[in-house]
N, C-alpha and C positions, 0 to 999 in steps of 0.2 A: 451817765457814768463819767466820771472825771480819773486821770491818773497818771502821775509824772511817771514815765515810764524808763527814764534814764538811758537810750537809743533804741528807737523802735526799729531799726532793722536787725539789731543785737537781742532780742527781745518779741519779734512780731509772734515767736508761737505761742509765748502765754499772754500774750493780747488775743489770741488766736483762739485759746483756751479759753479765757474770761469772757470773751463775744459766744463762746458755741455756750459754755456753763449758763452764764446770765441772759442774755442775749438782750444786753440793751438797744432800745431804739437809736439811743446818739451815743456815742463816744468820744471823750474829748481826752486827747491826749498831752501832755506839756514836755518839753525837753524831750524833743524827739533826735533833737544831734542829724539831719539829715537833710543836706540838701534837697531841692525840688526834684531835680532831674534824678536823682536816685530811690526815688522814694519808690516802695516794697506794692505798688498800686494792687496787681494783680491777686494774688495774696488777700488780701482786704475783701476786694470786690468782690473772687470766690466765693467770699462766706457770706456775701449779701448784704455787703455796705456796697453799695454803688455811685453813693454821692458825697466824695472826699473832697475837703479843704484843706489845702496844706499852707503852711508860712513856715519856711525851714530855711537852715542853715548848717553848714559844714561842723561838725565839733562842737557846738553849745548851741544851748536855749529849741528852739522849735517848738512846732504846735500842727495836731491835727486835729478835726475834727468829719466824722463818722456818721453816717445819716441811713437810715434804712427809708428816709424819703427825700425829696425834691427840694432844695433849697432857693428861696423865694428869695434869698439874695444872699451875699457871700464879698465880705471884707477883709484887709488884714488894716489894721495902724499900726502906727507908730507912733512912740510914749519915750516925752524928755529929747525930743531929737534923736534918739538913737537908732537905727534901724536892725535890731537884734531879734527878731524874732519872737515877742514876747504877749502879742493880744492879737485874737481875732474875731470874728464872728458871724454869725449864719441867722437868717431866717426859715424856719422851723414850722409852717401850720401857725405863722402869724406870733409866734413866738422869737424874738429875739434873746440868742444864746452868743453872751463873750466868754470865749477861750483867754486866761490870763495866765501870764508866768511872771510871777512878780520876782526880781530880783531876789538872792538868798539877804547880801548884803554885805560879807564880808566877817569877819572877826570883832570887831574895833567897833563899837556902838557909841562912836563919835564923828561927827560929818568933816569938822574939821580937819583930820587926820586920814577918816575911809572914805574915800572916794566911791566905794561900791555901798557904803551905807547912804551916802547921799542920795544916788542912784535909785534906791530903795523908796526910802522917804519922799523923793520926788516924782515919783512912777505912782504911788497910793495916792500923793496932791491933787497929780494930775485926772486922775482918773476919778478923783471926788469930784473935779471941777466936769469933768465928760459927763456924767451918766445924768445930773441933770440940765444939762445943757440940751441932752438929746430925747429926753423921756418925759416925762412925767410919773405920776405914781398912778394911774391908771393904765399904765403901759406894762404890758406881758413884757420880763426880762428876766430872764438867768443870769446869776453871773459866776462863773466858778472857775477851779485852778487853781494851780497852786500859787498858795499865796507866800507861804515861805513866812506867816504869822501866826503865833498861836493866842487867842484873843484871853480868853480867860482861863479862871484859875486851875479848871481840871482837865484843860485841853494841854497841859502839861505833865510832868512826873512828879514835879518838886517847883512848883510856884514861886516857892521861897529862893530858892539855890538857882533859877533861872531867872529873877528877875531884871539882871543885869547881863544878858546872854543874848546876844541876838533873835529877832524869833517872839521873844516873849519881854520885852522892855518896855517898860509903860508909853514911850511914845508912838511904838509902831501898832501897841495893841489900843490907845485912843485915837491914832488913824485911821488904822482899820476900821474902829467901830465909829466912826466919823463917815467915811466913806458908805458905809453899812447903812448908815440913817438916811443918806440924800435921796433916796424913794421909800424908806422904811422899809427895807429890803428884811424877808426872812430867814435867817441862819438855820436852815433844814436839822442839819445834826443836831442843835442844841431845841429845836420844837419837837424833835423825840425823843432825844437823851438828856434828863435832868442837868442842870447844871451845877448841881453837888456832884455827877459822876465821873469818872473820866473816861473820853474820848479821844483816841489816836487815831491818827493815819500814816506817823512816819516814824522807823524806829533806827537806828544812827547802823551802817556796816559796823561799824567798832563793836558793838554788842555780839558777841560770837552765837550768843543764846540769846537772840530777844526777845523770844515770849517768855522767858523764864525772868529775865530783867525787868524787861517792861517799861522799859525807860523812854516811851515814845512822846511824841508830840503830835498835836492836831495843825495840822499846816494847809491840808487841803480844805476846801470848800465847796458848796453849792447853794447859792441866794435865789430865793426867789420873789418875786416884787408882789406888791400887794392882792393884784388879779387872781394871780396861780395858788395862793396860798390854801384856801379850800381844798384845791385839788392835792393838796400833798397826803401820798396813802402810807407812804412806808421811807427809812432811811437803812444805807445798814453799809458796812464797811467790809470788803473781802479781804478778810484776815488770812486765808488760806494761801493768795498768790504771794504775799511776804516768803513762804516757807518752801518755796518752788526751787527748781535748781536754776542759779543766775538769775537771782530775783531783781526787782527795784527793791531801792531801802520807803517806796511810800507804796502802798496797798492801793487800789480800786476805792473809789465811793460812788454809790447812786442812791440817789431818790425814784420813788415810784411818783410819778406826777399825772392825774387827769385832770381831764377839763381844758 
């Protein structure tokens, strides 16, 4: 399970709720807003996560991830020089899982001028240049979080009217899907949901009603690399915790994965 949670100590009881409801094996969180030294541990472990990875920070970005097993190893990087809080990862039963927070980017879908779009653009390069640096396509790898991208046409509302809109601009959506190819990595959501249909996982605070608008975007993700592909049984999106009280504005996603 993946999910920007927008500060998970403002938020750990319907993290709290989504582990007892679903009760995923890993949970990976993004934009936790929380330093190490403060983070919500006990809480967690209670309900049967006992093996936490954190990369956090005071007020923006962070990342945890969630293990109901043993991690055969446990990393954080750093992407672009920054040290923001933004990729981690865990070994898993021989499975390598990255935790990603890919910049949002800014306004301005001009590097020239947005320095946080560059930011963006330079986070997806590098990270195309990582994964086969480190892998091959014989290598069990996840890689999900929020990508802060929506790749194609129905992982929008309006294709049309967002194609110059951060998120959804043809060059961060043929990076992505650049990035996507250097293990032939598979896009879970869209191996179960058509891609004539659309797909969200984020829908904007501004929408007072957003199931009635609908105005969402697909920003999150879950890839999985050649190996694992077979094993994929089920996707599905928790549309429910959107409508909670003091929700995130991005829902829950998991894959059901054996093998």
């Amino acid at each position: 399970m993946s999910w920007n949670i927008n500060s998970v100590r403002l938020r750990a009881p319907i993290v709290l709720k989504v582990m007892e409801e679903w009760q995923p094996d890993i949970m990976c969180l993004q934009e936790t807003k929380c330093p190490d030294e403060a983070f919500p541990f006990k809480a967690f472990k209670d309900s049967g996560y006992e093996h936490i990875h954190i990369n956090g920070m005071k007020a923006y970005n962070g990342l945890v991830i969630f293990s109901k097993f043993p991690f055969e190893d446990a990393q954080i990087h750093t992407r672009v020089g920054k040290d923001d809080c933004r990729h981690c990862h865990v070994r898993v039963k021989g499975i390598d899982i990255h935790n990603l927070y890919i910049p949002a980017g800014g306004d301005e879908p001009d590097t020239s001028v947005n320095e946080k779009f560059k930011h963006k653009l330079d986070f997806v390069e590098e990270m195309t240049q990582f994964l086969p640096e480190n892998y091959t396509k014989d290598d069990k790898v996840v890689i999900l979080g929020d990508f802060n991208i929506a790749p194609h046409e129905h992982d929008v509302w309006s294709s049309k009217q967002l194609k110059k809109v951060i998120s959804h601009t043809g060059i961060e959506r043929e990076m992505i899907e650049t990035m996507r190819e250097t293990l032939n990595f598979t896009d879970t959501a869209r191996h179960f949901v058509p891609m004539d249909e659309k797909s969200y996982s984020w829908w904007s605070y501004r929408n007072k009603d957003w199931k009635k608008s609908n105005r969402g975007r697909r920003l999150d993700h879950i890839w999985v690399s050649e190996p694992l592909k077979s094993g994929l049984q089920a996707y599905d999106v928790f549309l429910d915790a959107r409508n909670w009280v003091k929700p995130s504005d991005h829902a829950p996603i998991m894959v059901e994965l054996e093998g």
